[in-house]
N, C-alpha and C positions, 0 to 999 in steps of 0.2 A: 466443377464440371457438371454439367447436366445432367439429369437420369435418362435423358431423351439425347443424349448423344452418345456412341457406340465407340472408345477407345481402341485404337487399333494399332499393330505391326505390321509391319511390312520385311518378306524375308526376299530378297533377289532385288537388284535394281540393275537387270539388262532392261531393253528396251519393253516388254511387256508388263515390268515392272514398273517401269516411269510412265510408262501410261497409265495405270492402277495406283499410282503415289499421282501426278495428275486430277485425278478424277476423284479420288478418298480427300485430297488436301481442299480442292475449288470448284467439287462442284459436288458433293454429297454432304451437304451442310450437317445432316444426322451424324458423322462419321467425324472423328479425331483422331487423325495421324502423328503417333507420339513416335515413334521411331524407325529408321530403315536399318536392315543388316546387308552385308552382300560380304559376299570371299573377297570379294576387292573393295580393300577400305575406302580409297578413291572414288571410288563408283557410290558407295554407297556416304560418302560426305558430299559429293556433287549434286546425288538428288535429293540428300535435305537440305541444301543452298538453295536449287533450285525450288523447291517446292515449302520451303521454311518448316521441316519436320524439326522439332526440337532437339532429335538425339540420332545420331549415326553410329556404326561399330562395324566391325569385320565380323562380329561373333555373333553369331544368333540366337546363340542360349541368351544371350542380356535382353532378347525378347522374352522371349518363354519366363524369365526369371523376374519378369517389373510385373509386380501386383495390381498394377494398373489398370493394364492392358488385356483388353476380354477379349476380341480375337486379333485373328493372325491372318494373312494373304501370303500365302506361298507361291513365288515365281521363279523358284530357284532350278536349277538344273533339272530334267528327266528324274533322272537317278537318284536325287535325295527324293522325292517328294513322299514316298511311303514312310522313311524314317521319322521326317521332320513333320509328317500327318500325325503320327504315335506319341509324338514329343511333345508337340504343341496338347492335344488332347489327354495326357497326363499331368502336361501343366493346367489343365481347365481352361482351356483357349478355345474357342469357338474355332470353325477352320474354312477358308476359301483356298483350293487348291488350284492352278491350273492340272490341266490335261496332260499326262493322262494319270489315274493315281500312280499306276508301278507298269512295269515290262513283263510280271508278269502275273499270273491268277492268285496263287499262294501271297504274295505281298500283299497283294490287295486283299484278300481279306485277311490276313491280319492285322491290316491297318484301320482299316472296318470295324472289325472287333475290337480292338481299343480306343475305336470312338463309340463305340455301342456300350462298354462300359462304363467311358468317363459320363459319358451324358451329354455328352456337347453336339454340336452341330458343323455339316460335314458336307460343303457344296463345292461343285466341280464347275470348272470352268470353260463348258461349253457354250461361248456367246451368242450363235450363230440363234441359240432356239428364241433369241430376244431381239431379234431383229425383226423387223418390222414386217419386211417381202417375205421370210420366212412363216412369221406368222400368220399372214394371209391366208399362205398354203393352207394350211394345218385349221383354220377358220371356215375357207368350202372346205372342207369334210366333215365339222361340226357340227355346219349348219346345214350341211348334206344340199350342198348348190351341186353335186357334180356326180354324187352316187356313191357308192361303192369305189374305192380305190381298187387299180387294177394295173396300170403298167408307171412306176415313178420313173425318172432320169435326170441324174444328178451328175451338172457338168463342174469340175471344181481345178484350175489350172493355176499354178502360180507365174511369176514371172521370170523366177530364176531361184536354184536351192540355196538353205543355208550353207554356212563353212561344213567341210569337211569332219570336221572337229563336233562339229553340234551333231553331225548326222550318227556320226559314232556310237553316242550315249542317249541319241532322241529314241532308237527303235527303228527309224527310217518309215519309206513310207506309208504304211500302213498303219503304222501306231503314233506316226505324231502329225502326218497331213490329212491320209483319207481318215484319220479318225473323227473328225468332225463331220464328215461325211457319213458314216454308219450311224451316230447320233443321228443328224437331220435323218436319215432314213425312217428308225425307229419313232423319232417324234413324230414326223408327217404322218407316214404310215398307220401310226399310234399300235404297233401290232409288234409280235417279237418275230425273230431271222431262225428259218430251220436252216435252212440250205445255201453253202457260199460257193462260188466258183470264179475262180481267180485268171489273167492272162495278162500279163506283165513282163520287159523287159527294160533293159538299157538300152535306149534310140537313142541319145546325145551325148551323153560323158564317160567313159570309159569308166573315170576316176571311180563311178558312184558305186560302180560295180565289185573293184577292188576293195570295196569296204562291207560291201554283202547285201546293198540297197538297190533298187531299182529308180528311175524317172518317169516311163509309163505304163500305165494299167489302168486295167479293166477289169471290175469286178459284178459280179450278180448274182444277188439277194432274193432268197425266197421268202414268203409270208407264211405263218400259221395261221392267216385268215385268206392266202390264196395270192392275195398279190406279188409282181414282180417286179424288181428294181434292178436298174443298173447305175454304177458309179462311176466316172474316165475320170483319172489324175493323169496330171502331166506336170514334172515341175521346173519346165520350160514352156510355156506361154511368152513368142516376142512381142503381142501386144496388151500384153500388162494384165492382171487378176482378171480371169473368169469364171465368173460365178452364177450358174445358170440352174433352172429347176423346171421341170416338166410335170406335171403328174394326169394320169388319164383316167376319170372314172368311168363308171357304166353310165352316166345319164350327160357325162362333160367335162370338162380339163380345166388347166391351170396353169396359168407359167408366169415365171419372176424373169428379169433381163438382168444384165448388167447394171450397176451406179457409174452413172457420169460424173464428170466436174461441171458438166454445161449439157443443154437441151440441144446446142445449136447443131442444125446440118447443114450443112456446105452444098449446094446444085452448080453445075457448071454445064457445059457442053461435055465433058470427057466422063464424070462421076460424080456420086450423090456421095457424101461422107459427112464423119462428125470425127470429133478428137477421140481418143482412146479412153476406156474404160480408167476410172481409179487405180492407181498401181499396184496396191499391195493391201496386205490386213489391216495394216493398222488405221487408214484410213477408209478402206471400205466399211468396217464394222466398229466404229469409233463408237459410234453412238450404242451398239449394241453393249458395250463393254464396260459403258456407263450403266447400262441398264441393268445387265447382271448383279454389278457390285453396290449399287442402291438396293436392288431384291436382295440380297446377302444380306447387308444390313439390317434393313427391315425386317426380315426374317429371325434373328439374333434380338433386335429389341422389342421385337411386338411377341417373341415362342412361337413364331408360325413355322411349320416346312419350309426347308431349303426347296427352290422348286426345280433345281439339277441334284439329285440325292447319290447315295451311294450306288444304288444298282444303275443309276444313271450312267455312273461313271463307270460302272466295272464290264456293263453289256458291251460298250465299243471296244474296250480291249480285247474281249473273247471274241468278237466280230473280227478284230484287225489279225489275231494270233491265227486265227481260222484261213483267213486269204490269204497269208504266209504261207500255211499248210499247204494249203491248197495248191498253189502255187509252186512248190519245194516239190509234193507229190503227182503232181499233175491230174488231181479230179478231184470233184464236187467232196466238200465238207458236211458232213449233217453237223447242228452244233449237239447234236446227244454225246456226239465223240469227243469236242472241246469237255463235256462236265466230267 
C-alpha cells in the first residue's frame, strides 16, 4: 500500500455510514477502506458487498485491533460516540466522528483528553461548514463586502422526524438537528455565543412530546462581538428541506436559497412555480460530505489541523444544552452559567 494512501475503518453502516463508505471507497482515491463494523452484522456485510470493503464484522474492536488501520470514521449511534472516540484514540487511530461528540460536557472532555494524550487527530462532522453556499457567507465577511456582521437568520426545516427510537438516544432537537445550526452560527459569525434564549413547542405530534422532544423552535443568539442571530427549526416542513441563510451587515447582506433539482419555473395564467426544494440531507449536502471527509484525510496524511477540531465540536453542544435550559426555565441563558 502507498504511503500517500490513508488506511481506514469504518464503525456504523446506517445510512450516514454508507454514504461515508461510498465516498472513502469511489471517490477519495487518497483513502483505503479496509473494513466496516455495525451491531448488525447484516448491515455491515451489505455495505462491504456493496462498496467492496475487504472485511465486515459485528464487532468493532476487530477495527481498533488491525495494525493496519490508521483511522477510524465513527457513525455509530449518539451514545457510543465518546467511548468509541477514547478507544479508537488509545488504539492510536486517527478519528472522524460524526455529531455530536456526547450528550453531555463532562464526556466530552474526557474524550478530549484522551485524544490530547494519545496524539492523534480528532475531527467532527459538521458538513454544512464545507459547503459551498455556506462558505460564501462566511467569504463577505472576510473579505468585508458587507461590514460588520449584525443581524444573522438561520432558517433550517426538515421534512419529517427520525423514528421514535433514534430520537430517544439522539438528544432530540437541539442536540442532534439545531446542532448544526449553532455551528453555522459560530462559523459565519466567526465570534463566540454569550447569550441564548429559547421558544419552542410541540405543534404536530403529540408522540414527540411524550418522549421529552419538541418539533418547533425558535432560538436567539447573542454575540461577544455584538451581533444577533436567530435560528427556526421545524421538523415538519411539507415541502421538503429548507435551508436558508440571511445575514445583515453594516455596509450590506447576504443570503443563500434553497438547492433545487432543476432551474425550471412554470408561468401560466393562474401561477408562477418550480418543483420543490431537494428532500432531505443526504442529498442536499452530498457534496459537502465529500468534502469533509477528503479534508479529514488530508489532514491525517499531510499532519495538518483537522479543520472541524475539538472545541468545534464541544461549543454546539454547550449552545444546544443552553436552549434546553433555557427553554426548561423560561429565560435567557448567559453561557458563563453553562461553564
Amino acid at each position: 500500500m502507498s504511503i500517500d494512501t490513508l488506511p481506514v475503518g469504518l464503525i456504523g453502516a446506517g445510512r450516514i455510514g454508507l454514504l461515508h463508505a461510498q465516498h472513502l471507497a469511489r471517490h477519495i482515491p487518497m483513502a483505503s477502506l479496509l473494513m466496516v463494523a455495525d451491531a448488525n452484522e447484516e448491515a455491515a456485510r451489505e455495505c462491504a458487498r456493496r462498496f467492496a470493503i475487504p472485511y465486515a464484522t459485528q464487532n468493532y474492536q476487530a477495527i481498533l485491533e488491525n495494525p493496519d488501520i490508521q483511522a477510524v470514521v465513527i457513525c455509530s449511534p449518539t451514545d457510543t460516540h465518546a467511548r468509541m472516540i477514547q478507544e479508537a484514540a488509545q488504539a492510536g487511530k486517527h478519528v472522524f466522528c460524526e455529531k455530536p461528540i456526547a450528550l453531555d460536557l463532562p464526556s466530552i472532555d474526557q474524550a478530549v483528553a484522551v485524544v490530547a494524550s494519545a496524539g492523534v487527530k480528532l475531527q467532527i462532522g459538521f458538513n454544512r461548514r464545507f459547503d459551498a453556499n455556506y462558505r460564501r457567507v462566511r467569504q463577505a465577511l472576510e473579505r468585508q463586502e458587507i461590514g460588520r456582521p449584525q443581524i444573522l437568520n438561520i432558517t433550517s426545516r426538515d421534512p419529517g422526524p427520525p423514528p421514535l427510537a433514534y430520537i430517544r438516544v439522539s438528544g432530540g432537537l437541539f442536540l442532534d438537528m439545531m446542532i448544526h445550526d449553532f455551528d453555522m452560527a459560530r462559523f459565519l459569525i466567526d465570534s463566540e455565543v454569550e447569550e441564548v434564549f429559547t421558544m419552542a413547542g410541540v405543534m404536530h405530534d403529540p408522540a414527540l412530546g411524550e418522549v421529552g422532544d419538541v418539533d418547533t423552535a425558535v432560538v436567539m443568539l447573542r454575540f461577544a462581538n455584538g451581533a444577533i442571530a436567530t435560528i427556526n427549526n421545524s421538523r415538519y416542513a411539507s415541502y421538503g428541506y429548507d435551508q436558508r441563510v440571511e445575514l445583515l451587515g453594516s455596509s450590506g447582506a447576504i443570503s443563500i436559497d434553497n438547492n433545487y433539482a432543476n432551474t425550471a419555473i412554470i408561468s401560466d395564467g393562474q401561477s408562477i412555480r418550480r418543483d420543490l426544494p431537494l428532500h432531505f440531507f443526504l442529498e442536499r449536502y452530498n457534496e459537502s460530505f465529500l468534502l469533509e471527509m477528503t479534508a479529514f484525510v488530508d489532514s491525517v496524511l499531510h499532519d495538518r489541523p483537522v479543520p472541524v477540531n475539538e472545541q468545534d465540536g464541544r461549543a454546539p453542544v454547550v449552545l444546544a444544552l443552553a436552549a434546553r435550559r433555557s427553554l426548561d426555565e423560561r429565560r435567557p441563558i448567559y453561557l458563563d452559567e453553562m461553564r
